[in-house]
Each structure stands twice: as C-alpha cells, then as structure tokens.
C-alpha positions in Angstrom: -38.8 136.9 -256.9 -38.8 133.6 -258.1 -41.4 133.8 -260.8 -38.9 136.1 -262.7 -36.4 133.9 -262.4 -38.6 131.1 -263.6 -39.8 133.0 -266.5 -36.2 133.2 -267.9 -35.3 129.3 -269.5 -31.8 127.7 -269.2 -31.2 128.7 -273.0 -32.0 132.3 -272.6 -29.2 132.5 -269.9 -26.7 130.4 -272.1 -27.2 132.9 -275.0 -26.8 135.8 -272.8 -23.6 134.6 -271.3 -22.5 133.9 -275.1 -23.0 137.1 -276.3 -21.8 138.7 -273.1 -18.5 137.0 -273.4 -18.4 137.3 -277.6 -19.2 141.5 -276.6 -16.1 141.7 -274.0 -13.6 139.5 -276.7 -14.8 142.5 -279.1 -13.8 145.0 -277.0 -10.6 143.5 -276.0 -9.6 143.2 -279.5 -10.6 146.8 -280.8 -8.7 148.0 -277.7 -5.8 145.6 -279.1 -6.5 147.0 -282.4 -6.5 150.6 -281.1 -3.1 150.3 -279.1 -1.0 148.6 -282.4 -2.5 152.0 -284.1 -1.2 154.4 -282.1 2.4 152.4 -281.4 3.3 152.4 -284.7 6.1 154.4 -286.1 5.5 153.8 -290.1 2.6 156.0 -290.4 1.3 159.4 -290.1 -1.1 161.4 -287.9 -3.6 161.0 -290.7 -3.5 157.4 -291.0 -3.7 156.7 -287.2 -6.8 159.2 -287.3 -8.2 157.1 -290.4 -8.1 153.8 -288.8 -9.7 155.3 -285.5 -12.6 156.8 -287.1 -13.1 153.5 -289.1 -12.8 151.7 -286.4 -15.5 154.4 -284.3 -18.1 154.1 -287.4 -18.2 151.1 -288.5 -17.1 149.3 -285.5 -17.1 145.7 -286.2 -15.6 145.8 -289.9 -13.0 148.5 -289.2 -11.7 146.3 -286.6 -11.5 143.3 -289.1 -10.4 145.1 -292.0 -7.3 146.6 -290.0 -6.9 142.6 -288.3 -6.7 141.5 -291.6 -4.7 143.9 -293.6 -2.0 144.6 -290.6 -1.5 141.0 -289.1 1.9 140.4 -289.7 2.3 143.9 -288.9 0.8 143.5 -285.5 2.8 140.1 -284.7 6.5 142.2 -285.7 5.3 144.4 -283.6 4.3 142.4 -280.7 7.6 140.4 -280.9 9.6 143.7 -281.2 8.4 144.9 -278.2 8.6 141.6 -276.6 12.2 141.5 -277.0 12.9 144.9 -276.0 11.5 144.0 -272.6 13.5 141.0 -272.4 16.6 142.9 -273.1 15.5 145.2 -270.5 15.5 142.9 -267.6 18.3 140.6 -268.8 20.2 144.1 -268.5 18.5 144.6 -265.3 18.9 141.3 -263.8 23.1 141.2 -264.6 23.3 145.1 -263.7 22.0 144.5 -260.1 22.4 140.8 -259.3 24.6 138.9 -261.7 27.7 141.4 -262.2 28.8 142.0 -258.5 29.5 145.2 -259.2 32.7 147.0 -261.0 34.8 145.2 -258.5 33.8 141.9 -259.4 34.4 142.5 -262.8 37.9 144.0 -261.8 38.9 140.7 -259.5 37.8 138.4 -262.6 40.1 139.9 -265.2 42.6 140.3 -262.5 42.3 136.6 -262.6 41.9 136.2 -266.5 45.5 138.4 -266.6 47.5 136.1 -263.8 46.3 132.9 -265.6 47.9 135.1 -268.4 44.5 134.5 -271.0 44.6 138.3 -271.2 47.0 141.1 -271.6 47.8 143.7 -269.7 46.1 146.4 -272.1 43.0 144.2 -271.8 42.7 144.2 -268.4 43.1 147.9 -268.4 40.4 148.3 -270.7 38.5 145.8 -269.3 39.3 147.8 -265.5 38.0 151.0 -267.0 34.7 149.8 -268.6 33.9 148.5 -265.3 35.0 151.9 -263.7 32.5 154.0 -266.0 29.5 151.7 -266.1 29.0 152.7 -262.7 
C-alpha cells in the first residue's frame, strides 16, 4: 500500500490538486454562465437555446465568448437582483419588526397632529394607509 503511494511524487499530487481545483472553478462559472442565460428577460427562446448549445459543444470557448461579450450584462444583472433582495427584506424587516403594527403608526401621527406638524386630513390619511396595509 505504500509502494503506490511512493510511486506517485510530491509534483504529481500538486498538479492534480491544480487541475482538480481549475476543473471545479470551470464548472462553477459555466453554471454561472448558464443561470445569467436563462434569467434574462432581453432575449428570446432561440438565443437562450444558442448560448446553451455553444456552451454544450464547445465548452470552454462558449463559456468565454458569452463572459466576454455579456459582462456588463451579467454585473447589471447581478446588481439588479441584488437590490431587489435588499428591498425585500428592508420591507420585511420594517413590516414585521420596525413598524409596530397599524397602531403604532396610528399613536405616531396622533402625536405628529397634537404637536400640530400635521393636519387633520393628514392624519386621516395617514390613519387609513395604516388601516389597509394590514
């Protein structure tokens, strides 16, 4: 058991964990490439099908042809969808834990209209907002 293991230098195992590694950051970045094909909304059926074949067929330059052609396509994208999920929890977050609830947002602008910084047809719109976001 040890002969085999003897029979196989440092070097050999350095280049195999090399191209191991460089194999796996291929295939993360075709899958990357794959998923910004099929999320985007500016092209057709065809075109999504096109760039999948190319990317089946000639593996290695399909995925660099579409990196380099569609990178600032990719990044909007990216930050697009970034965003969105940010404005999803930040919604979130002050629906369930910052707002208090409709009667929270009632006692404030009860407040904002004795201090008299709002009106009285504020607060009433401001009273029914909170009444139908619930």
């Amino acid at each position: 058991m040890f002969v085999v293991a003897a029979d196989y230098p440092f070097l050999d195992v350095l280049w195999t964990i090399i191209i191991f590694f460089a194999w796996v950051i291929y295939i993360w970045v075709a899958i990357t490439v794959l998923i910004d094909v099929f999320r985007r909304h500016d092209i057709g059926g065809f075109a999504k099908a096109l760039w999948v074949v190319a990317i089946i067929l000639v593996p290695f330059l399909g995925v660099l042809v579409y990196l380099i052609v569609e990178h600032d396509g990719m990044r909007e994208r990216s930050m697009e969808q970034v965003k969105a999920q940010r404005a999803e929890l930040d919604e979130y977050v002050r629906h369930t834990a910052g707002s208090g609830g409709p009667a929270a947002e009632i006692e404030r602008a009860k407040a904002l209209l004795d201090s008299g910084a709002i009106s009285q047809a504020e607060f009433d719109a401001i009273k029914q907002k909170a009444l139908t976001q619930t």
